[in-house]
py3Dmol code that shows the C-alpha trace and the ligand (Angstrom):
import py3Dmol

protein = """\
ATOM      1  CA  UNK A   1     142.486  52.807  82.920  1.00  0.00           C
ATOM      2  CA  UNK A   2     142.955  51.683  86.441  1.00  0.00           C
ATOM      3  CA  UNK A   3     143.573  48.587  87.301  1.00  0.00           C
ATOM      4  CA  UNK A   4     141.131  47.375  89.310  1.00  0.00           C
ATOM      5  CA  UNK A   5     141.778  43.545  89.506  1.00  0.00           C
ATOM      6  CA  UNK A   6     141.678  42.045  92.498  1.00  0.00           C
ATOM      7  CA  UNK A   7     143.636  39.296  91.381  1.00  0.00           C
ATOM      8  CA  UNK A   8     146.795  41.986  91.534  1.00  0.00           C
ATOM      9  CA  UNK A   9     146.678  42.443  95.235  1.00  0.00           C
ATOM     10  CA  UNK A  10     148.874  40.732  97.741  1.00  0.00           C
ATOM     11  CA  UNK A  11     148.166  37.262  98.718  1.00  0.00           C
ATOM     12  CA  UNK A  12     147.375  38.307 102.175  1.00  0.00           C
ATOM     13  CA  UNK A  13     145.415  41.137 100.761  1.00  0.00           C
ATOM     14  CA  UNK A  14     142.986  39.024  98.394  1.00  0.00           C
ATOM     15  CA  UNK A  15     140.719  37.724 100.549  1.00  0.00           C
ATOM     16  CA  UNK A  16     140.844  40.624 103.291  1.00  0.00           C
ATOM     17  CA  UNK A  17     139.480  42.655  99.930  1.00  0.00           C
ATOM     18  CA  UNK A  18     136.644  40.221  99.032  1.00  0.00           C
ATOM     19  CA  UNK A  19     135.750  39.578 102.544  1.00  0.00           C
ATOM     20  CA  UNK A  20     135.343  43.706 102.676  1.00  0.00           C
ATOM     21  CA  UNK A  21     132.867  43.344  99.877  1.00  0.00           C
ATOM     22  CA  UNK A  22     131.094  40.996 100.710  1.00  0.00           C
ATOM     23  CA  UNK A  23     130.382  42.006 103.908  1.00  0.00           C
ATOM     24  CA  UNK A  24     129.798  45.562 103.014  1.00  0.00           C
ATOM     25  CA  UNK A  25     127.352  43.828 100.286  1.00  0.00           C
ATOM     26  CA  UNK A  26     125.357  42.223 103.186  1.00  0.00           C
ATOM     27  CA  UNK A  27     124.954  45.736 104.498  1.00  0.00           C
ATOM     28  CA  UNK A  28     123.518  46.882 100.811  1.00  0.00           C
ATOM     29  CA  UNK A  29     126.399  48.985 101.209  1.00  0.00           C
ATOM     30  CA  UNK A  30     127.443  49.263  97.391  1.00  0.00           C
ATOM     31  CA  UNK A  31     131.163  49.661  97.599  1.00  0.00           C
ATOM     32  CA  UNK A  32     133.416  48.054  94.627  1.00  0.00           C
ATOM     33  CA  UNK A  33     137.184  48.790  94.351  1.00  0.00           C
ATOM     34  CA  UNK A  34     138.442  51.266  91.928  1.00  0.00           C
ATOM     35  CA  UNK A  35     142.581  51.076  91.996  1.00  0.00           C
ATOM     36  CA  UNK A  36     144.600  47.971  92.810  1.00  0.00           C
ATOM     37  CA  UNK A  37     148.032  47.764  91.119  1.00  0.00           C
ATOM     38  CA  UNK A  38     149.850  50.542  90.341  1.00  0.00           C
ATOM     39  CA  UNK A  39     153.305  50.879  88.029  1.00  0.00           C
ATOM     40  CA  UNK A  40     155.955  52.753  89.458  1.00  0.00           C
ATOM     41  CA  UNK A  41     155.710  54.919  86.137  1.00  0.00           C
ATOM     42  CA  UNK A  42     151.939  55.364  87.584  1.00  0.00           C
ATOM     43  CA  UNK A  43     153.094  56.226  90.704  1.00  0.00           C
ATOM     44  CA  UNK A  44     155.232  59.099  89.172  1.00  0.00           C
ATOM     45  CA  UNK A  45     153.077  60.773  87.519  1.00  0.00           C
ATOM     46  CA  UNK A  46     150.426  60.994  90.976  1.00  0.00           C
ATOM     47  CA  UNK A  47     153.717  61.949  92.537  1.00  0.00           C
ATOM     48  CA  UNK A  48     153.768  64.352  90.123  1.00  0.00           C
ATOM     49  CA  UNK A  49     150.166  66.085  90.441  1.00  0.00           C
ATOM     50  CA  UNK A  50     150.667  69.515  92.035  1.00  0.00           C
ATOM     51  CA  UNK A  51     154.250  69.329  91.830  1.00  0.00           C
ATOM     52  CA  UNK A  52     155.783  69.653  88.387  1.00  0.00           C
ATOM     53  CA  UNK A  53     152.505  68.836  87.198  1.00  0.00           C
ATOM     54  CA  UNK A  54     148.525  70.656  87.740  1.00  0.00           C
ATOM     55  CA  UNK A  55     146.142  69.108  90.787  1.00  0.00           C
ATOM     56  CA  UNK A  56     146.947  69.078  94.105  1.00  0.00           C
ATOM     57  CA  UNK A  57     149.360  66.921  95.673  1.00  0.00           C
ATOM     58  CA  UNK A  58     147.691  63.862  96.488  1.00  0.00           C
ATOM     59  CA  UNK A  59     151.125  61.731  97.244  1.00  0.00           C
ATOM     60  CA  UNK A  60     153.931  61.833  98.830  1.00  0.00           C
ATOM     61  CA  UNK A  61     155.029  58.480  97.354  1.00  0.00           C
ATOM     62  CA  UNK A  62     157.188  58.131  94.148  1.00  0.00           C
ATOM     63  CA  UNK A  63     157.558  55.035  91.840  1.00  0.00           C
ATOM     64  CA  UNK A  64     158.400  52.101  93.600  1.00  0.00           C
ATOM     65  CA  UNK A  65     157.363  53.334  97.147  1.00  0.00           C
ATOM     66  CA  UNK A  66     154.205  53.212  97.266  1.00  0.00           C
ATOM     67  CA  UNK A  67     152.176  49.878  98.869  1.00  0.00           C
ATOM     68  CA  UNK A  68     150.019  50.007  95.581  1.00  0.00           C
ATOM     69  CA  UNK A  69     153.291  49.294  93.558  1.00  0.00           C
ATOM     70  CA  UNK A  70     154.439  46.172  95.121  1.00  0.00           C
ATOM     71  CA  UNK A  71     155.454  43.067  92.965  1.00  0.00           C
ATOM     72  CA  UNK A  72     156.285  39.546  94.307  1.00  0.00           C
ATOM     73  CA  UNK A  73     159.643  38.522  93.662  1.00  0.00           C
ATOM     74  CA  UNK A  74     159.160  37.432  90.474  1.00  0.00           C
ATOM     75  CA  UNK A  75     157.062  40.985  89.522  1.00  0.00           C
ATOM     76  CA  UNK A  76     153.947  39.487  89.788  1.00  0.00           C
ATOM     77  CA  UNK A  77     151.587  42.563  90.656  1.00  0.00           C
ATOM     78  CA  UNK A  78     151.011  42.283  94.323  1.00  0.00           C
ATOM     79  CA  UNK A  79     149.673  45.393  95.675  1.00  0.00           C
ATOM     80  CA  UNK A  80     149.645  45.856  99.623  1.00  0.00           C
ATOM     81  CA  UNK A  81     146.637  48.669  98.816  1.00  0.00           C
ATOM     82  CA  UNK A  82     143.340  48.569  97.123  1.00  0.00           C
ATOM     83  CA  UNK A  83     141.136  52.428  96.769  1.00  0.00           C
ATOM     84  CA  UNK A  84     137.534  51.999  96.887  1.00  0.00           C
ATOM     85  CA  UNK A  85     134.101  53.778  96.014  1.00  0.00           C
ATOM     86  CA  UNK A  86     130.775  53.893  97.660  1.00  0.00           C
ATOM     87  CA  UNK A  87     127.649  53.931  95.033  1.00  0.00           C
ATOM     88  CA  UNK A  88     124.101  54.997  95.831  1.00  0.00           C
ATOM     89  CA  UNK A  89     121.081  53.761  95.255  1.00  0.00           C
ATOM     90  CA  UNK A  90     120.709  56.090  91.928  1.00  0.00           C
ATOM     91  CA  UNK A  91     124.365  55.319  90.725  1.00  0.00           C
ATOM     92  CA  UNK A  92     125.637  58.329  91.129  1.00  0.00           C
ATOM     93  CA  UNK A  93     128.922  57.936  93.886  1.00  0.00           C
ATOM     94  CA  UNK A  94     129.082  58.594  97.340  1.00  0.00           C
ATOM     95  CA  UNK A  95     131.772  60.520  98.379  1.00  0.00           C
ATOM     96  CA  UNK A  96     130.831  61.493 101.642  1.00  0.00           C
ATOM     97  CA  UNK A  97     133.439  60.653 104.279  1.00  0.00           C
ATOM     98  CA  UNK A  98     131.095  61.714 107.231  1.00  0.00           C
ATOM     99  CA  UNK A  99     127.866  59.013 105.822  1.00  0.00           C
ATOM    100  CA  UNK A 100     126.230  56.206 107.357  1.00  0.00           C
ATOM    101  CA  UNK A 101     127.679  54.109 104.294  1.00  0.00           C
ATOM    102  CA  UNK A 102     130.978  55.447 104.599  1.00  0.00           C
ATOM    103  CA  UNK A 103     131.123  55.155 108.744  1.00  0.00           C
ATOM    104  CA  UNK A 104     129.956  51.233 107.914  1.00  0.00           C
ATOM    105  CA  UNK A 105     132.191  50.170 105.427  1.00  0.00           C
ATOM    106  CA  UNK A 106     135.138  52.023 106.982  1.00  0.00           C
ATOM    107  CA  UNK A 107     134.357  50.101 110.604  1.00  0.00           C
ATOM    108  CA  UNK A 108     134.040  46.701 108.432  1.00  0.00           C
ATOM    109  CA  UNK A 109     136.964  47.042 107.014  1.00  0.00           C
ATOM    110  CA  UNK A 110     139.051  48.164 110.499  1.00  0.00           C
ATOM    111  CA  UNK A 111     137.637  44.956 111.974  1.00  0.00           C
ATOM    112  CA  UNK A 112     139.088  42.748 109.277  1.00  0.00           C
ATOM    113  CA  UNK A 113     142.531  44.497 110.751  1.00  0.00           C
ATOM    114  CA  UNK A 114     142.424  46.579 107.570  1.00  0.00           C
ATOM    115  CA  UNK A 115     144.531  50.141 107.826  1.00  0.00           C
ATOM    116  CA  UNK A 116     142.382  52.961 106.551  1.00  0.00           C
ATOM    117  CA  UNK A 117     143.826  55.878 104.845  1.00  0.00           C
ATOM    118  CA  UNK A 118     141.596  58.095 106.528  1.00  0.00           C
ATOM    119  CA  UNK A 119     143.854  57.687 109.599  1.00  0.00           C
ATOM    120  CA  UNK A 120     146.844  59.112 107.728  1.00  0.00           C
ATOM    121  CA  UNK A 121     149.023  61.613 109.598  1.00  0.00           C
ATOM    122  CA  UNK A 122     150.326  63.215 106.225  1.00  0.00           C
ATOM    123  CA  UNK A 123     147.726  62.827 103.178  1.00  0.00           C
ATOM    124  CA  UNK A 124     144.404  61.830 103.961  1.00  0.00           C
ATOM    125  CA  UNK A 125     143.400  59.513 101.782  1.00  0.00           C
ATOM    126  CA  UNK A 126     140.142  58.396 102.526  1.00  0.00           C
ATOM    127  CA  UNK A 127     139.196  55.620  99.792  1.00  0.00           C
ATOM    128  CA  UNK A 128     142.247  53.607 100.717  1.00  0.00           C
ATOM    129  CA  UNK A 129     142.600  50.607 102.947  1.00  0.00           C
ATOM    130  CA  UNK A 130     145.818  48.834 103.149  1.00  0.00           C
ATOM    131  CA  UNK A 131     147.391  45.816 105.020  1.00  0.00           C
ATOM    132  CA  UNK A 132     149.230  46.414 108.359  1.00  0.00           C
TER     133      UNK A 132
END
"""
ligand_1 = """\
1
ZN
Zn 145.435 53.994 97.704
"""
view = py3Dmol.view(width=600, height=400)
view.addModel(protein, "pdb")
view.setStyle({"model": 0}, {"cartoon": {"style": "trace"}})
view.addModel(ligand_1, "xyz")
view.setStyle({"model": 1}, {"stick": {}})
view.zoomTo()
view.show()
């Protein structure tokens, strides 16, 4: 199971992340986060997706270098990164990059000086927001 807490984000990060709900909430934009912390051993095995393993590749970070695998000193989870999903009005999820909803809740979370994975050189990766 993901973990989805958003209690295991960065410090900094925290509040950016509820402030992006909220105010995508006020737009009855129904986004809710789906993957906060990650362990390095995680990480590996995404890193590992189209590699040594089936999928496609969907990162080019291994354990320990990726901003959703960041501890505090003391290995508290502190994740730099939280992925996020967009529900509609009949539950079913919205993964439509190019959608009013999307558009919204991507410019929201731009102007709280979010970085959006969309903007990726590399590997897209369009439900991620991370900090600067
Ligand atoms: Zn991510």
């Amino acid at each position: 199971m993901n973990d989805r807490d958003i209690n295991h984000l960065h410090p900094d990060l925290q509040p950016l992340c509820r402030k992006w709900l909220a105010q995508c909430h006020e737009q009855v934009i129904d986004s809710f986060v789906i993957y906060t912390w990650r362990s390095p051993a995680e990480q590996d095995a995404l890193y590992a997706q189209g590699r040594t393993a089936p999928g496609k590749i969907i990162t080019n970070a291994k354990g320990g270098q990726s901003k959703h695998n960041f501890t505090l000193p003391d290995g508290t989870p502190a994740s730099k990164a939280f992925d996020f999903a967009i529900r509609r009005k009949d539950g079913t999820l919205n993964w439509s990059v190019g959608s009013s909803e999307w558009k919204a809740a991507v410019a929201i979370g731009k102007a709280l000086g979010l970085i959006w994975g969309g903007d990726f050189r590399s590997i897209i990766d369009s439900d991620h927001f991370e900090l600067p």
